[in-house]
C-alpha positions as CSV (number, residue, x, y, z in Angstrom):
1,X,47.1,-15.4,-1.6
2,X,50.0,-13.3,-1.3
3,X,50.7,-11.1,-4.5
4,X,53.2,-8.3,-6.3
5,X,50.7,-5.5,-7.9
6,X,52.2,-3.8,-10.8
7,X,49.3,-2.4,-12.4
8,X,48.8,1.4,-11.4
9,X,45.2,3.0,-11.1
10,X,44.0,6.0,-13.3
11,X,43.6,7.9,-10.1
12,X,43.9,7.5,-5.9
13,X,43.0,8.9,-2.6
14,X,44.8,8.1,0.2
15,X,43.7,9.4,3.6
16,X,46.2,8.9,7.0
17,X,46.2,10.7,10.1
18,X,49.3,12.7,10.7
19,X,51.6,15.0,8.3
20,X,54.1,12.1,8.2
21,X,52.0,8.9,7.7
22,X,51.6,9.1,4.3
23,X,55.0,9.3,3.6
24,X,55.6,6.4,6.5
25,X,52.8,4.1,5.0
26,X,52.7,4.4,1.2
27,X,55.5,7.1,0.2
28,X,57.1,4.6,-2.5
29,X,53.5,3.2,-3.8
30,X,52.4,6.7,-4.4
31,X,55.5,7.9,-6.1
32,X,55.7,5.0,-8.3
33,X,51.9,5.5,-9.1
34,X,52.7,9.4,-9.6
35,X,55.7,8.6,-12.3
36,X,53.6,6.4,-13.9
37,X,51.0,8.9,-15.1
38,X,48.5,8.5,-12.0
39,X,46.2,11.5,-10.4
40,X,47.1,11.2,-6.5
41,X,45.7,13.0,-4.4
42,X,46.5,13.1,-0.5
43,X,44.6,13.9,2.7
44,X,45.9,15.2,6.0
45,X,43.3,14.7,8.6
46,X,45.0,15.8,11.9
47,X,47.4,19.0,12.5
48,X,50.4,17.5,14.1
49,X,49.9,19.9,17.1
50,X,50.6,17.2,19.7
51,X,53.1,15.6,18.0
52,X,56.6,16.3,20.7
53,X,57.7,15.2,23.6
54,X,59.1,18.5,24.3
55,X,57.6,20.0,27.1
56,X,57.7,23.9,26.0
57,X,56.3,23.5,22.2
58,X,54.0,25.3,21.2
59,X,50.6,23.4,19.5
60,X,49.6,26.4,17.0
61,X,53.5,26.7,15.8
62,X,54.1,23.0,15.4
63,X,51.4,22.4,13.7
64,X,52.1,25.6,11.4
65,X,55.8,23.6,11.1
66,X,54.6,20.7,10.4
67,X,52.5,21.4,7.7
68,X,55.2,23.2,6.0
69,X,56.7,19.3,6.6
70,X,53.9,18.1,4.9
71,X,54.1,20.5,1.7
72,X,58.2,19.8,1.3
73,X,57.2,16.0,1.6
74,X,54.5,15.7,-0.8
75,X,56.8,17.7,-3.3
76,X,59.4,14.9,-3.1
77,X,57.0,12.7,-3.6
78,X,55.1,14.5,-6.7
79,X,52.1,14.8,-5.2
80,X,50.6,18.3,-6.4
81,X,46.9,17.5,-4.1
82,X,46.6,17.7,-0.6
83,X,43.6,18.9,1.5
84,X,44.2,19.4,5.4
85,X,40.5,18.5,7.2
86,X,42.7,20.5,10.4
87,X,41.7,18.4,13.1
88,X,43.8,18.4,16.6
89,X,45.6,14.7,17.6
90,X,43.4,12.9,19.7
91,X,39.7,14.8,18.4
92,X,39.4,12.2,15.7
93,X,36.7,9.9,16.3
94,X,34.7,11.8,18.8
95,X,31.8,12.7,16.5
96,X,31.2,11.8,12.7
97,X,32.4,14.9,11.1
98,X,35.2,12.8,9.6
99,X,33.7,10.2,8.3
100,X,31.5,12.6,6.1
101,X,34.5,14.4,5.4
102,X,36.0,11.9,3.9
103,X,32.7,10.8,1.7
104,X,32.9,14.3,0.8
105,X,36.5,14.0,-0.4
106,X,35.9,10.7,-2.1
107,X,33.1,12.0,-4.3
108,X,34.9,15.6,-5.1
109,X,37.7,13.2,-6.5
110,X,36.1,9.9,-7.4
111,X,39.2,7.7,-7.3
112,X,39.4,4.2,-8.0
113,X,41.8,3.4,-5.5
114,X,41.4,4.8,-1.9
115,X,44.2,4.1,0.8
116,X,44.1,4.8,4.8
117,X,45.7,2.9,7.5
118,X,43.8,-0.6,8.9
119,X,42.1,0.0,11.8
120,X,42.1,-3.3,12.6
121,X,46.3,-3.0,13.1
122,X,46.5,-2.5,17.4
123,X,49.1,-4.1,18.7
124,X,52.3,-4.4,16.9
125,X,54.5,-6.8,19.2
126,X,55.5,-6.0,22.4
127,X,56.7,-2.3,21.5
128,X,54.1,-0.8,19.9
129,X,50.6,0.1,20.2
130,X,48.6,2.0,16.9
131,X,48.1,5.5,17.3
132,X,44.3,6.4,18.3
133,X,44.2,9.2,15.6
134,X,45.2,6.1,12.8
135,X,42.3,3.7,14.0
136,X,39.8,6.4,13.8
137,X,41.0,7.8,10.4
138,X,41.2,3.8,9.4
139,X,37.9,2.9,10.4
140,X,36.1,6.4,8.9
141,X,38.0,5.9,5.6
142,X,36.6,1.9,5.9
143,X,33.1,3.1,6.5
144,X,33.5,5.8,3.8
145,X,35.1,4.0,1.0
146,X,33.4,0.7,1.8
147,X,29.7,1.9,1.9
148,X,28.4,5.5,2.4
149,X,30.3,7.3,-0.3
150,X,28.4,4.9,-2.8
151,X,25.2,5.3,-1.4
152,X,23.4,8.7,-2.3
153,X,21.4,8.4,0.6
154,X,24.2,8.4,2.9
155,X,25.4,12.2,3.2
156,X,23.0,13.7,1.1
157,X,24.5,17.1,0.3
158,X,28.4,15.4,-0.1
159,X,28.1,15.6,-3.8
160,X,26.8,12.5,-6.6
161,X,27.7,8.7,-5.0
162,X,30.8,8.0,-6.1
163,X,32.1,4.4,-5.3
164,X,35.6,3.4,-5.2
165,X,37.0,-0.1,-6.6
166,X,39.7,-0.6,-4.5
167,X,40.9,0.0,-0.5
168,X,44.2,-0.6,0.2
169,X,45.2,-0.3,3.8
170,X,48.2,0.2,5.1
171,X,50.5,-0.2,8.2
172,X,48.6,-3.9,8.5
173,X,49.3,-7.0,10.0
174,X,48.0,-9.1,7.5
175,X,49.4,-7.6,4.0
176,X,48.0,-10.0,1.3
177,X,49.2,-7.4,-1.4
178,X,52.5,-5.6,-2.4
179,X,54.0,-3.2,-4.7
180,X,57.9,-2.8,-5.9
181,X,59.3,0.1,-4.5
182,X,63.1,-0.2,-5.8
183,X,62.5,2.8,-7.7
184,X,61.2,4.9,-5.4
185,X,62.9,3.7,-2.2
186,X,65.2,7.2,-2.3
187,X,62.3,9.3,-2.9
188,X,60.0,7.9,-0.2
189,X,63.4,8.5,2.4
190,X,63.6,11.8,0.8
191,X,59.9,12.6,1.6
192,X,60.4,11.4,5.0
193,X,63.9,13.6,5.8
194,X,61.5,16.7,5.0
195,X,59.9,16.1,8.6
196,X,62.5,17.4,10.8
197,X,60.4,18.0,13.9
198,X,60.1,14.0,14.1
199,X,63.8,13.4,13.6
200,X,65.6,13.5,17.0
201,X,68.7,12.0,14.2
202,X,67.9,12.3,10.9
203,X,70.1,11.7,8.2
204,X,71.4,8.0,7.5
205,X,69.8,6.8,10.3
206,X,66.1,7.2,9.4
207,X,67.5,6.2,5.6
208,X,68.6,2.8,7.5
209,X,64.9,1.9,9.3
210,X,63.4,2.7,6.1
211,X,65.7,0.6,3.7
212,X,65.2,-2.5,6.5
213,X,61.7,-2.2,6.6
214,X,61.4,-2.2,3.0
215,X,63.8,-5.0,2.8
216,X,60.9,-6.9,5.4
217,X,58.1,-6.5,2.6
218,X,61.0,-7.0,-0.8
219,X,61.3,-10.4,1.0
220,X,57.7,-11.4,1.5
221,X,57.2,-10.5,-2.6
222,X,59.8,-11.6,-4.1
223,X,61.9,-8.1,-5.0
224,X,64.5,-6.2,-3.3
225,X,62.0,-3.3,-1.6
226,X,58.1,-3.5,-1.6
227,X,55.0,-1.8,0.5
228,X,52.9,-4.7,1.6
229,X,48.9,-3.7,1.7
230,X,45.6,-5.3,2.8
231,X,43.5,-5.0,-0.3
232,X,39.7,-4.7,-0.1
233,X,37.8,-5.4,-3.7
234,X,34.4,-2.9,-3.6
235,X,33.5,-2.8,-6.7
């Protein structure tokens, strides 16, 4: 059953792929959780060195651009945490070093509420296939937050088990779980406006695809702007 989440964890972890996908996926959740009082902390796992379609960038200065992206967005947001695991687009996936990365992470900062995009999400219509790098960040965080984090045998020298209550994923075809974002709708846009090497127009614009797809979810629960979620209960 569908539902509106207003309660706000003591602390959360959320994990995405790409300098701008937190922003994309959760941006509003994790400022609302951050006014509240919350202790949010954010993981970059890929560089963004791939991330043009202009033939003469270069891969070590967008990356070094993006990632000042990144810091101006997470500011907006009022997030103070982020850790960069550096990887290149496309190397996610190819051997475990994430996944025990991210059991790492989730023990260092033992939150009760861990967020990453759904893996499971492919094929969005006719228009739009998932990102490799946000299936293999999804299903790493999945494995992670699900099972080896809480197990001590399971990435031995990662630090004490640490087992998370909550997974939220995000970016998913089947949300089942969403939080009102009316208040933070302007500082999620804001967060997202910090990314200029992804905005061939930015300005009002981008402000107009975020406000209709937050419009999309506000309908679903019931308020004027929501992020919908796929909630996973580990405890």
């Amino acid at each position: 059953m569908a539902r509106l989440h207003a309660d706000v964890p003591a602390s959360a972890l959320a994990v995405f792929a790409h300098p701008d996908d937190t922003e994309s996926a959760c941006g509003g959740t994790l400022a609302r959780w951050v006014g509240a009082g919350a202790t949010v902390n954010v993981v970059i796992s890929c560089t963004g060195d791939k991330g043009s379609s202009d033939q003469s960038a270069k891969p070590p200065a967008l990356a070094k651009k993006r990632r000042k992206e990144a810091s101006s967005a997470m500011a907006a947001l009022g997030v103070e945490s982020v850790v960069h695991l550096g990887h290149g687009d496309g190397t996610i996936g190819e051997t475990t070093e994430i996944r025990g990365e991210v059991v790492r992470l989730i023990r260092e900062f033992c939150p009760d509420v861990v967020m990453a995009p759904d893996p499971t999400a492919v094929l969005f219509g006719q228009h739009y296939v998932n990102h490799r790098d946000h299936r293999e960040v999804g299903w790493a965080v999945l494995d992670a937050a699900a099972h080896e984090a809480g197990l001590p045998h399971y990435w031995p020298d990662h630090g004490p088990a640490h087992q998370p209550t909550e997974l939220w994923l995000a970016g998913t075809l089947e949300p089942d779980t969403w939080v009102d974002i009316s208040g933070t709708l302007e500082t999620k846009t804001s967060a997202l406006m910090c990314h200029e090497s992804q905005l061939e127009e930015p300005g009002e614009w981008l402000r107009r695809v975020v406000e209709r797809r937050a419009e999309e979810d506000g309908r679903a629960a019931g308020v004027d702007y929501a992020e919908g979620f796929r909630r996973l209960l580990l405890g």
